[in-house]
C-alpha positions as CSV (number, residue, x, y, z in Angstrom):
1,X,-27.6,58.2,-50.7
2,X,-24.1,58.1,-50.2
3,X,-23.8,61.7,-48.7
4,X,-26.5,60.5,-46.2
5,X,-24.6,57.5,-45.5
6,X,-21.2,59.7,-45.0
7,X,-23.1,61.2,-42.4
8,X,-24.5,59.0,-40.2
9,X,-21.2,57.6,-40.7
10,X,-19.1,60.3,-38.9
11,X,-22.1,61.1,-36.4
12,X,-22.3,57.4,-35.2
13,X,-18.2,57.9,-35.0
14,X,-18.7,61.1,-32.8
15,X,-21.1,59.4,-30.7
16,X,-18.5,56.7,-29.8
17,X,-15.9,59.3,-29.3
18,X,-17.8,61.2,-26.8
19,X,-18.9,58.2,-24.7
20,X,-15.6,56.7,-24.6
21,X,-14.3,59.9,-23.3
22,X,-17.1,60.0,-21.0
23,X,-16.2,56.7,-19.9
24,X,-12.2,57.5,-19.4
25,X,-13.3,60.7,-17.1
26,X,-15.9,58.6,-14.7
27,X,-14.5,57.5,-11.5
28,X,-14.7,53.9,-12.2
29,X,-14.1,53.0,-8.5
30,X,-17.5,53.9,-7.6
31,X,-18.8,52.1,-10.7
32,X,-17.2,49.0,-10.0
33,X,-17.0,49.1,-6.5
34,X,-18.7,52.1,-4.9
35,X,-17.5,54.9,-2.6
36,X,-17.6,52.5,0.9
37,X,-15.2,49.4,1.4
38,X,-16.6,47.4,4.1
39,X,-14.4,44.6,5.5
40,X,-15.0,41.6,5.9
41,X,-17.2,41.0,3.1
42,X,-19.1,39.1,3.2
43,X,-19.1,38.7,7.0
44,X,-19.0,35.6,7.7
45,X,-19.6,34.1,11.4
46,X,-19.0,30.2,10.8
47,X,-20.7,27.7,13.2
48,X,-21.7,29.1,16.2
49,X,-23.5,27.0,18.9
50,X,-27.0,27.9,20.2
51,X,-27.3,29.8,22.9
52,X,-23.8,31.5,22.3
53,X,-23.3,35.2,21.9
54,X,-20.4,36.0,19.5
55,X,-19.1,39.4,18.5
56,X,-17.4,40.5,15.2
57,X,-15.5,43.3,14.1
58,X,-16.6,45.1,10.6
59,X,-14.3,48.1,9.2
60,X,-16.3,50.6,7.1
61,X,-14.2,52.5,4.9
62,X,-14.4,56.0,2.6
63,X,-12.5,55.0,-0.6
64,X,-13.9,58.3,-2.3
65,X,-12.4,61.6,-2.8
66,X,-15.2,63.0,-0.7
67,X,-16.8,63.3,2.9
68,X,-19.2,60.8,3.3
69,X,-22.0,61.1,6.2
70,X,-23.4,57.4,7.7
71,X,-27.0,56.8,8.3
72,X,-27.7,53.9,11.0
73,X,-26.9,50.6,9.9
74,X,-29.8,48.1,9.8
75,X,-30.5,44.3,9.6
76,X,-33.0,42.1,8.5
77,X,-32.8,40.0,11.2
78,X,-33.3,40.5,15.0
79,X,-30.6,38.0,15.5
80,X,-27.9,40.5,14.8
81,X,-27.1,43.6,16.6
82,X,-24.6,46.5,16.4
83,X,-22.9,46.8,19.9
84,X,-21.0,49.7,18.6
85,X,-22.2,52.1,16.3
86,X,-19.9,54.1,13.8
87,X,-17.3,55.8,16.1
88,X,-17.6,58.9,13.1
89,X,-21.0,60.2,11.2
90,X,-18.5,61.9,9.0
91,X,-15.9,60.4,7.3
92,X,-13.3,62.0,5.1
93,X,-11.5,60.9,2.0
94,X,-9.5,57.5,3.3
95,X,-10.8,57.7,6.7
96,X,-12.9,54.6,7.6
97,X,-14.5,53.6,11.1
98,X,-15.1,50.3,13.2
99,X,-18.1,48.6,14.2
100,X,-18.9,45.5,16.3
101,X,-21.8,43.2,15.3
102,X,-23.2,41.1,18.0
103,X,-25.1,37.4,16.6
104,X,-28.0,36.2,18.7
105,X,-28.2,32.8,18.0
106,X,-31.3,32.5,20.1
107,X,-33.2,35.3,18.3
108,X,-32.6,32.5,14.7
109,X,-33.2,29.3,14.0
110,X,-30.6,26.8,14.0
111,X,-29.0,25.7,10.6
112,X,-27.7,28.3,7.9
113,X,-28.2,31.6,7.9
114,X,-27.9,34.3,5.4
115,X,-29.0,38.0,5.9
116,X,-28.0,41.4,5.1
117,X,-26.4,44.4,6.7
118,X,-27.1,47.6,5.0
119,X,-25.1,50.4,5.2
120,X,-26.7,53.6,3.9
121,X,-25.0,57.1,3.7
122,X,-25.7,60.4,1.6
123,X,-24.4,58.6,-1.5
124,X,-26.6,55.3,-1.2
125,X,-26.4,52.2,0.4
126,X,-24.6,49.4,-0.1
127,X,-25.7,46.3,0.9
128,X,-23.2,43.5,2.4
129,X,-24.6,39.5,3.2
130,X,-23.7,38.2,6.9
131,X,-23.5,34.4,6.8
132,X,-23.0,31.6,9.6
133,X,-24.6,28.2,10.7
134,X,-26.6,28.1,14.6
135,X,-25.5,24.5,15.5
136,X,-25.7,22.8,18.7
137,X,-29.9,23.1,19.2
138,X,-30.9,22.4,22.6
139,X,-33.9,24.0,25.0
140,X,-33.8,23.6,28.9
141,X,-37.4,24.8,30.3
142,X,-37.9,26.1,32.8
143,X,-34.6,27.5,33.9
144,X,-36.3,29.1,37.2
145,X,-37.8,26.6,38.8
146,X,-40.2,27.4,41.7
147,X,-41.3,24.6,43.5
148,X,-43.8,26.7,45.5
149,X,-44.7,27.9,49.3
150,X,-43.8,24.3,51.4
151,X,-44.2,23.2,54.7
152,X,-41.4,22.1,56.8
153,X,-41.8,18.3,57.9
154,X,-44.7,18.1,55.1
155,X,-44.4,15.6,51.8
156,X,-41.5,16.4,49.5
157,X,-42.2,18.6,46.6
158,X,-40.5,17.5,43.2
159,X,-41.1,19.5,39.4
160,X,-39.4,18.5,36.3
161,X,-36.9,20.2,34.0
162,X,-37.3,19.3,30.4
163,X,-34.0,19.2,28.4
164,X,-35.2,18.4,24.6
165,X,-33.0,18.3,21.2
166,X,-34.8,19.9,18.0
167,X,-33.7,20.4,14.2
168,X,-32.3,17.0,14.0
169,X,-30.1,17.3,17.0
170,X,-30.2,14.9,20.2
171,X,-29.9,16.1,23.8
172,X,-28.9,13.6,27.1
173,X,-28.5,15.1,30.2
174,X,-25.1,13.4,31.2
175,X,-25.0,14.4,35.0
176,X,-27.0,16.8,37.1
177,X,-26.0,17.8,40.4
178,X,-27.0,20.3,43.1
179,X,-25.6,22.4,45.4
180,X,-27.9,22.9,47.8
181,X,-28.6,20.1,50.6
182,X,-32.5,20.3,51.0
183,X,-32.6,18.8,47.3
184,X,-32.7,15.5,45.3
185,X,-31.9,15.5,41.7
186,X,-32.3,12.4,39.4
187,X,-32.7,11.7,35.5
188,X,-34.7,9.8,33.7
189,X,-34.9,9.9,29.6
190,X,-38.0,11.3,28.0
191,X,-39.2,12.0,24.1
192,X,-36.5,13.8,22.6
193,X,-34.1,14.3,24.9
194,X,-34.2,14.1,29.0
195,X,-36.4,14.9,32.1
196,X,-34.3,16.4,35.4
197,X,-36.7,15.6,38.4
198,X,-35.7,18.0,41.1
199,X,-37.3,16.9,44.9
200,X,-37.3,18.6,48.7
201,X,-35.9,16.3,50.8
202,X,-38.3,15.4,54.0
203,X,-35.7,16.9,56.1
204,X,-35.5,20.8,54.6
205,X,-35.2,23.1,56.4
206,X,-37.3,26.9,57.0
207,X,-36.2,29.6,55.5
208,X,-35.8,30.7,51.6
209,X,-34.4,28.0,49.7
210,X,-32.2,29.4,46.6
211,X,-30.2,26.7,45.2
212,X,-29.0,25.6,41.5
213,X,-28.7,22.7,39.5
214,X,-25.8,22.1,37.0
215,X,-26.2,20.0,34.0
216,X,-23.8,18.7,31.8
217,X,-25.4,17.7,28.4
218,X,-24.2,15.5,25.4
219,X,-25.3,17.5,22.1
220,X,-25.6,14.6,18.9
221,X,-25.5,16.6,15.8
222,X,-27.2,15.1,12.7
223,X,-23.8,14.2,11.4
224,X,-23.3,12.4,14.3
225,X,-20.8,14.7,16.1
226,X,-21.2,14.6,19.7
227,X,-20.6,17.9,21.9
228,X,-20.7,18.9,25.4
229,X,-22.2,22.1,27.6
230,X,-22.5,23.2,30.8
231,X,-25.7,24.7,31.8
232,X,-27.7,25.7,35.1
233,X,-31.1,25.7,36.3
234,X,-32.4,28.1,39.7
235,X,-34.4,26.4,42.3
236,X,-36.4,28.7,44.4
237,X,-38.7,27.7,47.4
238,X,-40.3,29.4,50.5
239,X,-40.3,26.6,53.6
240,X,-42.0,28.0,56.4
């Protein structure tokens, strides 16, 4: 028994041996961190207003001590974008590359996000989170507004633009103006948020009548801050 014991003694001793030796000769980089160091990480967008497009730099680098070759990068969400793809398929031991990532806030839904950009290569992927907040919800419909085929000297034509608020956010249309002289444009507030009532005058005259209306709008957050934007509707009509 105690010869057995002896051993299984000295084999379980030569067992830790070898693995810690194992362990001493593995490139722990790649253990603890992996071959690719992407930067920022995580990347992190902050509070971006709907609406807005905003573009971020992200530095992918080789911190191995061998060529690397990149696969396309991917999302899981249509709401981000790369504008520019790796500059190098390749890269070599230290080398690293630059890519820009555009966020969509239109293509999300307003409040936190959290997805994931995945980077893949020939030696796996790695997987980094992209974080921000879409703030500032509000919808102007419809932005081309065609008030049809009208006769000169005939009633006046008016259509409606609705500006609404959504996910807990307030819209007001503060003032709305035009620059085009056959037009009217008043306000009046409606469910949610306000109605721009845009009218020919009875005096218009023929010919193809392009003009725009710019609103200025008063965003309420549901913390109660208050914000402004600019924003601009088309008016399109045929008077003949």
């Amino acid at each position: 028994m105690q010869k057995n014991a002896r051993v299984a003694l000295l084999v379980a001793v030569g067992v830790l041996t070898l693995g810690a030796a194992a362990f001493l000769l593995w490139p722990r980089e790649s253990v603890a961190h992996g071959p690719l160091e992407v930067s920022p990480n995580p990347i992190d967008f902050g509070s971006v207003p709907w609406l807005d497009q905003v573009e971020k730099q992200v530095t992918i680098r080789n911190r191995s001590k061998s060529s690397i070759v990149l696969r396309d990068p991917t999302f899981d969400c249509q709401c981000f974008r790369l504008m520019r793809p790796p500059t190098n398929v390749r890269l070599t031991p230290g080398a690293s590359t630059e890519v820009t990532i555009v966020f969509f806030t239109m293509k999300g839904e307003p409040g936190p996000i959290k997805k994931t950009f995945t980077i893949r290569s020939d030696v796996g992927q790695v997987d980094v989170p992209v974080i921000g907040k879409i703030s500032d919800f509000r919808s102007v419909t419809p932005r081309d507004l065609f008030l049809g085929d009208l006769q000169a000297g005939g009633e006046p034509v008016e259509k409606s633009v609705q500006v609404r608020g959504g996910y807990g956010y307030a819209v007001r249309v503060v003032e709305a103006v035009t620059n085009d002289p056959g037009l009217d444009v008043t306000t009046r507030p409606a469910s949610g948020g306000t109605d721009v009532v845009v009218r020919t005058k009875p005096d218009v005259k023929r010919g193809m009548l392009a003009g725009q209306v710019r609103l200025t709008l008063e965003v309420k957050a549901p913390d109660g801050t208050v914000r402004k934007y600019a924003d601009t509707v088309l008016v399109r009509a045929t008077i003949y």
